[in-house]
C-alpha positions as CSV (number, residue, x, y, z in Angstrom):
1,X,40.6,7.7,162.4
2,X,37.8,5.6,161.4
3,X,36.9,5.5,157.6
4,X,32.6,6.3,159.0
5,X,34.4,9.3,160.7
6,X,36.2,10.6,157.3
7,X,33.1,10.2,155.6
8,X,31.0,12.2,158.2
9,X,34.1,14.9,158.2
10,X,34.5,15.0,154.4
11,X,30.6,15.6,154.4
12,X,31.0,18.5,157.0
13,X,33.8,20.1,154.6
14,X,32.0,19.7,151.6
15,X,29.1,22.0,153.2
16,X,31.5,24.6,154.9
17,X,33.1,25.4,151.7
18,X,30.0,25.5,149.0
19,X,28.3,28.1,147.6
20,X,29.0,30.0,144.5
21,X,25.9,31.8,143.3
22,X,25.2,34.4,140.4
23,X,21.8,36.6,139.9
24,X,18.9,36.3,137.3
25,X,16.3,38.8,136.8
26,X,15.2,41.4,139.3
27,X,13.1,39.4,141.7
28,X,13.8,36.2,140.5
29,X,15.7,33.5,142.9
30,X,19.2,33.3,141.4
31,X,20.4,30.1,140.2
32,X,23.5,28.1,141.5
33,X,26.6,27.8,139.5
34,X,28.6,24.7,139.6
35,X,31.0,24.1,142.7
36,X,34.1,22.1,142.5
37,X,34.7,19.8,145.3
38,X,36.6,20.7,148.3
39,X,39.6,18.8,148.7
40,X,38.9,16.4,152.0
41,X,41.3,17.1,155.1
42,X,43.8,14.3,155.3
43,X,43.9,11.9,158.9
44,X,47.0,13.3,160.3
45,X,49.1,10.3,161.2
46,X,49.4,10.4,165.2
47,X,53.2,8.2,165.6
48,X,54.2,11.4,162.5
49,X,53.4,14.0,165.2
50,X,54.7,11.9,168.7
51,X,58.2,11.2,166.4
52,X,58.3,15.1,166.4
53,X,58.0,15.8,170.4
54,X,60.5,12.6,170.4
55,X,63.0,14.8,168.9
56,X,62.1,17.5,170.7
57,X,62.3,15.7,174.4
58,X,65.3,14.6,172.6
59,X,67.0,18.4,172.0
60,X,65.9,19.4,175.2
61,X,67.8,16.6,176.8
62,X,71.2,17.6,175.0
63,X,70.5,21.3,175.6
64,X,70.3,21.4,179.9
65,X,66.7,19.9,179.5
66,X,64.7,22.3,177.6
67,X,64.3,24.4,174.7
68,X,63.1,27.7,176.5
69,X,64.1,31.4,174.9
70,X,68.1,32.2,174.4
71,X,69.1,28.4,175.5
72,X,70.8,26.6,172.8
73,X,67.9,24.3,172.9
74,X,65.1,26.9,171.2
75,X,67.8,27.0,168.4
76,X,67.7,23.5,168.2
77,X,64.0,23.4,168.0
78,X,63.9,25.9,165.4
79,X,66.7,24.3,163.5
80,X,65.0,21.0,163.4
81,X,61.3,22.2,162.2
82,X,63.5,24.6,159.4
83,X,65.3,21.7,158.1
84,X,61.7,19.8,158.2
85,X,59.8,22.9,155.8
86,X,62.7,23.4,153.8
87,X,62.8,19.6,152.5
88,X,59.3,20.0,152.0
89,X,59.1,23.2,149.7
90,X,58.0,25.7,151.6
91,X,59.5,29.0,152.0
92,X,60.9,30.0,155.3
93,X,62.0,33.2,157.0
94,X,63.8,32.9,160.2
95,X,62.8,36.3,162.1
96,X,65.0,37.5,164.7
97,X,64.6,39.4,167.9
98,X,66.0,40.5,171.2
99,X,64.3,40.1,174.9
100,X,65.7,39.6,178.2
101,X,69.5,40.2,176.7
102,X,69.1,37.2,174.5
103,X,68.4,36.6,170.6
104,X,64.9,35.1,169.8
105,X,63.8,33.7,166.7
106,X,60.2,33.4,164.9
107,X,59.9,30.9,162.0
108,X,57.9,31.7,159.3
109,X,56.9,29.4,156.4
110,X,54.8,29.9,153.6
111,X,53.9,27.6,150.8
112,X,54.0,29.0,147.5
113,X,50.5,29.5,145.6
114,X,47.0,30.7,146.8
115,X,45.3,34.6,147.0
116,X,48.4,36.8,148.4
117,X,45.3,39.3,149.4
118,X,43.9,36.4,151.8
119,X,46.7,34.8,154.1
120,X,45.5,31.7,156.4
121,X,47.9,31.4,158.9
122,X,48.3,28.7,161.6
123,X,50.8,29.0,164.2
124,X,52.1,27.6,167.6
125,X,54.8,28.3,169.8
126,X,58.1,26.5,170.3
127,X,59.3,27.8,173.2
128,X,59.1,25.6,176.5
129,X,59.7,27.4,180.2
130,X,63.3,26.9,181.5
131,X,62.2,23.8,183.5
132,X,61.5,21.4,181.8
133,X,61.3,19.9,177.5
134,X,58.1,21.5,176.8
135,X,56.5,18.4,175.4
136,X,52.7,19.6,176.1
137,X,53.5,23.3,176.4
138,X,54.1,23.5,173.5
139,X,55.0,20.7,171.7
140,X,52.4,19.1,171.1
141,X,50.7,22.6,169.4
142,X,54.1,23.0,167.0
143,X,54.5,19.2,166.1
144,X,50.6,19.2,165.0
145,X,50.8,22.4,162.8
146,X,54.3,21.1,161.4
147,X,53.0,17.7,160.5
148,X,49.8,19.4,159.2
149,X,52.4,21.3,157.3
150,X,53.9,18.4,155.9
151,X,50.9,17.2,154.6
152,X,50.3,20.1,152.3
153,X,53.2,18.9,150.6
154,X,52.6,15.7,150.7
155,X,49.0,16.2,149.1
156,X,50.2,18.6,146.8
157,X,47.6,21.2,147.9
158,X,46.3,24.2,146.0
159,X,44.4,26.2,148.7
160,X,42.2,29.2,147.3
161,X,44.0,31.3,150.1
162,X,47.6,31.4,150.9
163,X,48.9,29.5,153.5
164,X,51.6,30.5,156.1
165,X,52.5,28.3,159.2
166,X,54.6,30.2,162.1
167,X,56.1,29.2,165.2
168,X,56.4,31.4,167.7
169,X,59.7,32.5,170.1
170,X,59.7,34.1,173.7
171,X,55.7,32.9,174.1
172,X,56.3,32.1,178.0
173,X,57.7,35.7,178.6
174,X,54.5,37.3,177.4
175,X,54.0,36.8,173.9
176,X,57.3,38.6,172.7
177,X,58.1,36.6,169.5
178,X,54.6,36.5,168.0
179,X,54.3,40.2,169.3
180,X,57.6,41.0,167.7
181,X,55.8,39.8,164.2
182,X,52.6,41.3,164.3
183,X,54.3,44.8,165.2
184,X,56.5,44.4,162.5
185,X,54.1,43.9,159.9
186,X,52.7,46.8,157.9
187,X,49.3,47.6,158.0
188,X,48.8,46.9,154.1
189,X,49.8,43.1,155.3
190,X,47.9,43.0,158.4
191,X,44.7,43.8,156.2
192,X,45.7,40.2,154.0
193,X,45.0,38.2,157.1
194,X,42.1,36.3,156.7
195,X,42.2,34.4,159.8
196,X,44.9,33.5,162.3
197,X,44.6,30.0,164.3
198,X,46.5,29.2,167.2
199,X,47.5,25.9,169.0
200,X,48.9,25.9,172.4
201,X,48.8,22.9,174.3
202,X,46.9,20.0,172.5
203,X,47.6,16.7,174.3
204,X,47.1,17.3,177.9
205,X,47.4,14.1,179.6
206,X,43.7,14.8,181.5
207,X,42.4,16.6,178.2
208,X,39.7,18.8,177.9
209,X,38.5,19.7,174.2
210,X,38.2,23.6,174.2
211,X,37.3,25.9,171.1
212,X,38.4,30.2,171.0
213,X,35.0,31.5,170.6
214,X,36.8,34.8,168.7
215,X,36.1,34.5,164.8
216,X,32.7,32.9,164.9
217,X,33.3,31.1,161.1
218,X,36.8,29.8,162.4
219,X,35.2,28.5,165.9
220,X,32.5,27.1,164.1
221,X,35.0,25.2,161.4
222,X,36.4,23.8,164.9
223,X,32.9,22.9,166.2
224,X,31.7,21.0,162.9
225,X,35.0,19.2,162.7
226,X,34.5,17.8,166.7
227,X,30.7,17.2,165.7
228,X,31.8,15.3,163.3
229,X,33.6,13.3,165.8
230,X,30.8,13.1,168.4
231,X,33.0,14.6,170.8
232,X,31.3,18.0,172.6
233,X,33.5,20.7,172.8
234,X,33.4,24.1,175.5
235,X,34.4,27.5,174.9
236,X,37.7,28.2,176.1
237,X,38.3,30.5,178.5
238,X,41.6,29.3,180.9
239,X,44.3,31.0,178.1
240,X,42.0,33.6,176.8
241,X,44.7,36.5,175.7
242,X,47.8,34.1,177.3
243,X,48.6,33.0,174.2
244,X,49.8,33.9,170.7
245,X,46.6,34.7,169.2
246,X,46.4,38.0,171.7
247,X,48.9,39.3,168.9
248,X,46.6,38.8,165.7
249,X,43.5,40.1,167.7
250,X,44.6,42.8,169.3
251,X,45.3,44.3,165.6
252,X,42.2,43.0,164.3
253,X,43.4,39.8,162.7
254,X,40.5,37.2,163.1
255,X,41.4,34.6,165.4
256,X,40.4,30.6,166.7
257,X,42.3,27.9,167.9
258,X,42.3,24.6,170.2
259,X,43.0,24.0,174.0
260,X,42.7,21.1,175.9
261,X,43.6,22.4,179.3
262,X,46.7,23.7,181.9
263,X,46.5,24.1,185.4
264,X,42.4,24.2,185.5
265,X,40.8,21.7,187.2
266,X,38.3,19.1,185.6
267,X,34.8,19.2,186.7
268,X,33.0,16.3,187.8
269,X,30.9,17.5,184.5
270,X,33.8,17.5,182.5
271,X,34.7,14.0,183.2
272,X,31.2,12.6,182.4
273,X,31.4,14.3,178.9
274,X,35.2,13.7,178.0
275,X,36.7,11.1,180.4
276,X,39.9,11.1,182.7
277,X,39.9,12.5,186.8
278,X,37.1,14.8,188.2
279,X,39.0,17.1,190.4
280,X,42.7,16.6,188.8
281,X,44.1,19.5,186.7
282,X,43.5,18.8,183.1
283,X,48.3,18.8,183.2
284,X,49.6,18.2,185.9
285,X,52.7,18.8,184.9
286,X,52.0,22.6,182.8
287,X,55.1,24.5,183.2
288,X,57.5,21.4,185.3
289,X,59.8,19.2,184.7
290,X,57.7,16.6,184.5
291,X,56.7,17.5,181.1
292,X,57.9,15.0,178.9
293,X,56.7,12.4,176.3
294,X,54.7,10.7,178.8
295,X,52.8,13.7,179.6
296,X,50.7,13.6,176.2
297,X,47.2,11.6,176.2
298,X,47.6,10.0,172.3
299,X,43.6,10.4,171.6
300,X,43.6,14.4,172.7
301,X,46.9,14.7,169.9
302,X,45.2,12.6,167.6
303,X,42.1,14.4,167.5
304,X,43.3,17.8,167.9
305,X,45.9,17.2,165.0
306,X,43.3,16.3,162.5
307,X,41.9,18.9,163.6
308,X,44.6,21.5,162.7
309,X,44.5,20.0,159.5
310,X,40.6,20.4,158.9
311,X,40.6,24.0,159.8
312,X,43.4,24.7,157.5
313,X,42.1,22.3,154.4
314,X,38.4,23.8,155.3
315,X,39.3,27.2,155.7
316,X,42.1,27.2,153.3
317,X,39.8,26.3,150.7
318,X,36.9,28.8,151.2
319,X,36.4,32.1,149.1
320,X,39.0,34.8,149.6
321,X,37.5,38.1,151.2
322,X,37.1,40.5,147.8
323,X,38.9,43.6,148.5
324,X,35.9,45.9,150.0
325,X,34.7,47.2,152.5
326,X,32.6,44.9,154.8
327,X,29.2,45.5,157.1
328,X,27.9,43.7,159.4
329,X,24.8,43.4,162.0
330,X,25.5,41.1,164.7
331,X,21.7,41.5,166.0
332,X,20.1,38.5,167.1
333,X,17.0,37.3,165.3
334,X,14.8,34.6,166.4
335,X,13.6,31.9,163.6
336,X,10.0,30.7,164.7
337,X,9.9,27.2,163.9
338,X,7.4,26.3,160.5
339,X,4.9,27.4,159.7
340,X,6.3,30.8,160.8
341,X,7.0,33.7,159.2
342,X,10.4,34.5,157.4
343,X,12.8,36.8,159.4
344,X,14.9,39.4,158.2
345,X,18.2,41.1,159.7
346,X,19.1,44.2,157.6
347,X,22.1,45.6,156.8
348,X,22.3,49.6,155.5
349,X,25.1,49.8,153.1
350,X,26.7,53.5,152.4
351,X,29.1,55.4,150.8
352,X,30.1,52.3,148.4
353,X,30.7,54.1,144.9
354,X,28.4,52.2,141.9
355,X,26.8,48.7,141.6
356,X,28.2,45.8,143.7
357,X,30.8,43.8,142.4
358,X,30.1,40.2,140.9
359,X,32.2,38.7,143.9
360,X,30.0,39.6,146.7
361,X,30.6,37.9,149.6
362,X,28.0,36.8,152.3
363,X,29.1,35.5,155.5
364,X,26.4,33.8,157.7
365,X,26.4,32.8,160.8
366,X,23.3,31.0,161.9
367,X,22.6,28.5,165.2
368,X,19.7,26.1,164.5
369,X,19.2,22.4,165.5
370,X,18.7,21.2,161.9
371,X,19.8,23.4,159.0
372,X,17.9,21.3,156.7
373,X,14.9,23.1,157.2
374,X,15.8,26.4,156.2
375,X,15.9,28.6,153.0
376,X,18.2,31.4,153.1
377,X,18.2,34.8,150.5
378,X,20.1,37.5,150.1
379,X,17.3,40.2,149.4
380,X,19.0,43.0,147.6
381,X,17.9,47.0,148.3
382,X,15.4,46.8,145.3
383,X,13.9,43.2,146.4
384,X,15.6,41.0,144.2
385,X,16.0,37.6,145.8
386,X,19.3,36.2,145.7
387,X,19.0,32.4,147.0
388,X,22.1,31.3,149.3
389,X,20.9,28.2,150.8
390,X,18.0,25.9,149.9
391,X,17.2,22.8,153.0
392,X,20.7,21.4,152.2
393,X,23.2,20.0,154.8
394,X,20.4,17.2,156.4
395,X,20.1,16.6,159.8
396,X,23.7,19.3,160.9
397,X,22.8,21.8,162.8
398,X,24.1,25.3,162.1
399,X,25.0,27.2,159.0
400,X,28.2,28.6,159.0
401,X,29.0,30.0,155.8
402,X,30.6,31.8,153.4
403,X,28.6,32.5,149.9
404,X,29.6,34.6,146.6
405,X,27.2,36.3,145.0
406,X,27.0,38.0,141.5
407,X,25.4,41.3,142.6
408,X,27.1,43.2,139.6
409,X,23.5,44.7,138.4
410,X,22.6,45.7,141.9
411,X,23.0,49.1,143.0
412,X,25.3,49.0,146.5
413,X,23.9,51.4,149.4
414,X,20.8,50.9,150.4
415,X,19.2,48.3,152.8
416,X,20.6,44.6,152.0
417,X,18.5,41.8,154.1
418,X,19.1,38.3,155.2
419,X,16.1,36.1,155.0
420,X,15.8,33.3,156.6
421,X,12.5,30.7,156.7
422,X,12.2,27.8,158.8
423,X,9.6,25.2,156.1
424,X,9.5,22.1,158.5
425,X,8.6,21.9,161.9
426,X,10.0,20.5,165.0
427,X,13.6,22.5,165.6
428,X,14.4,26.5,166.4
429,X,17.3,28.6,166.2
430,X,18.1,32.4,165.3
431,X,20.6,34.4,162.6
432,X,23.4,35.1,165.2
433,X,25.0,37.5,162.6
434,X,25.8,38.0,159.1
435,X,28.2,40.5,156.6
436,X,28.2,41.8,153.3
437,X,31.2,42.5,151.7
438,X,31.8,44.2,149.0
């Protein structure tokens, strides 16, 4: 990666992450407290992740030539990454399980620090299909998130949340390992989660460059890093609920990930914007034998593997959830272009015991074309004005962000608003949602 691109990225993290603000006096636009800065996301080095799907082709090939569920080549797999996280200092839990008469195992490694009540977790599975190594399906996903792994050793990181990588058993007969986790975990654990991201085929050799549109603030930390790149992304929809992240969001875990294609065709569209064959699927070879190290285009893995590592240094670093309960309008709200009025999107708060605590947190989601033209408040239930964003960020469009706010002398039901005012001309957008929490 180019040092103009880790500039432009290291910018983009610095404005997903900011925003710790504390009240004044009634009415009066709170001030800004200092912010440290965020650490910037490493450039994941792309021979680290191929020397991984090396070794796997290279277990595969010793184990009847592939690594699918109850062959001795999973084991292997596992075995390998295990060795990998425990040189590096995490902590890992081998899970086991039983499907189709056979033993399957879930890896599970966590490394040590960060909120216990907010767990990031970023997970791929391991598993190929009995015919063939598995080198795109999946290895490409679990060699990113273990090199992106890796790095948190190697920088030393101390995330705000707590981290926890998995990889995943049994994927290809429906989910099973990742299933078998999710079930297993009580529902005092489940609530911890604050996001799950997934990665399940990342280096298709015709790649397309997809984006979950589940969790809006994890799709959007996807979208900003690929912005960043100049590269446009689409929503994915060809493994929607086929892969691993089915498990978090069918218990209410929030969810995102990357795709860049299976059996799909590319569009004549799709090739303009990204490259490779109109009318070719985006791998040929998903779920054959023929998927080995050279089915892997290097640029897709590169690109996709910093990105594992963005989402995870981004998200990792943001402001843990306070332990409250949330509410949220998901409304749309057109923002006229200056010199329009403001907008507001209210949000009734009830049966919330007291004042507000001192950490409250305000998630925004907003789509514009230039987020340096608008002022954002929180506007509390008696109209003091809690300011959340003032025309930073430049020419990036959106504002997707998280934002503390010391609402300790504010009583908490009542109507809460967002406020949003376009004050120069020339770009549009709308407040897609926003939550309080409490």
């Amino acid at each position: 990666m180019s040092l103009s691109v880790s500039r432009r990225l290291a910018a983009v993290t610095a404005f997903a992450v900011a925003g710790l603000f504390a009240a004044t006096t009634p009415a009066a636009l709170a001030a800004p407290t200092a912010v440290a800065a965020a650490p910037t996301p490493p450039d994941i080095p792309l021979a680290n992740v191929k020397a991984h799907l090396s070794q796997l082709s290279t277990i595969a090939a010793n184990n009847g030539g592939n690594r699918a569920h109850g062959r001795t080549g999973y084991k292997a797999s596992i075995d390998y990454v295990k060795a990998k996280l425990d040189a590096a200092g995490f902590t890992t839990t081998l899970q086991t399980f039983t499907s189709s008469g056979a033993t399957g195992y879930n890896l599970i490694a966590d490394w040590p620090g960060g909120d216990p009540n907010s767990v990031l977790m970023a997970g791929a599975h391991l598993d190929s299909v009995s015919s063939g190594a598995g080198i795109n399906d999946n290895g490409s996903g679990s060699a990113a998130v273990l090199e992106t792994a890796l790095a948190v050793s190697r920088a030393g990181l101390q995330p705000t949340k707590h981290l926890r990588f998995g990889w995943w058993g049994a994927e290809e007969l429906g989910l099973i390992g990742s299933k078998y986790y999710v079930n297993n975990l009580p529902a005092t654990e489940r609530a911890k989660f604050s996001g799950y991201l997934n990665f399940d085929m990342i280096g298709s050799p015709n790649p397309g460059y997809f984006v979950y549109d589940d969790d809006p603030t994890i799709e959007q930390t996807f979208k900003n890093y690929f912005t960043g790149l100049g590269v446009p992304t689409e929503i994915e929809t060809e493994g929607d609920g086929r892969s691993d992240h089915a498990s978090f969001k069918n218990v209410g875990i929030p969810v995102g990930g990357l795709f860049t294609g299976a059996s799909n065709t590319k569009s004549t569209a799709q090739a303009q914007k990204w490259g490779g064959t109109a009318g070719q699927a985006f791998d040929r070879c998903y779920h054959s034998s023929c998927d080995n190290t050279a089915n892997i285009n290097d640029t897709a893995l590169d690109r996709n593997s910093d990105a594992v590592a963005y989402a995870v240094w981004t998200l990792g670093a943001a402001t843990p959830v306070p332990p409250g309960p949330s509410f949220e309008n998901t409304a749309d709200v057109n923002i006229p272009d200056s010199p329009g009025a403001a907008v507001n999107s209210p949000i009734t708060v009830s049966g919330v015991a007291g004042n507000a605590p001192a950490t409250t947190k305000v998630d925004v989601n907003i789509v514009h074309t230039y987020r340096g033209d608008l002022v954002v408040d929180l506007v509390a239930p008696d109209g003091t004005v809690y300011n959340l964003h003032n025309r930073s960020g430049g020419s990036a469009d959106n504002l997707v962000q998280s934002y503390t706010v010391n609402a300790s002398a504010e009583v908490a039901n009542g109507t809460w608003k967002l406020q949003v005012k376009d004050v120069a001309a020339q770009d549009v957008g709308y407040i897609n949602s926003w939550k309080i929490t409490f």
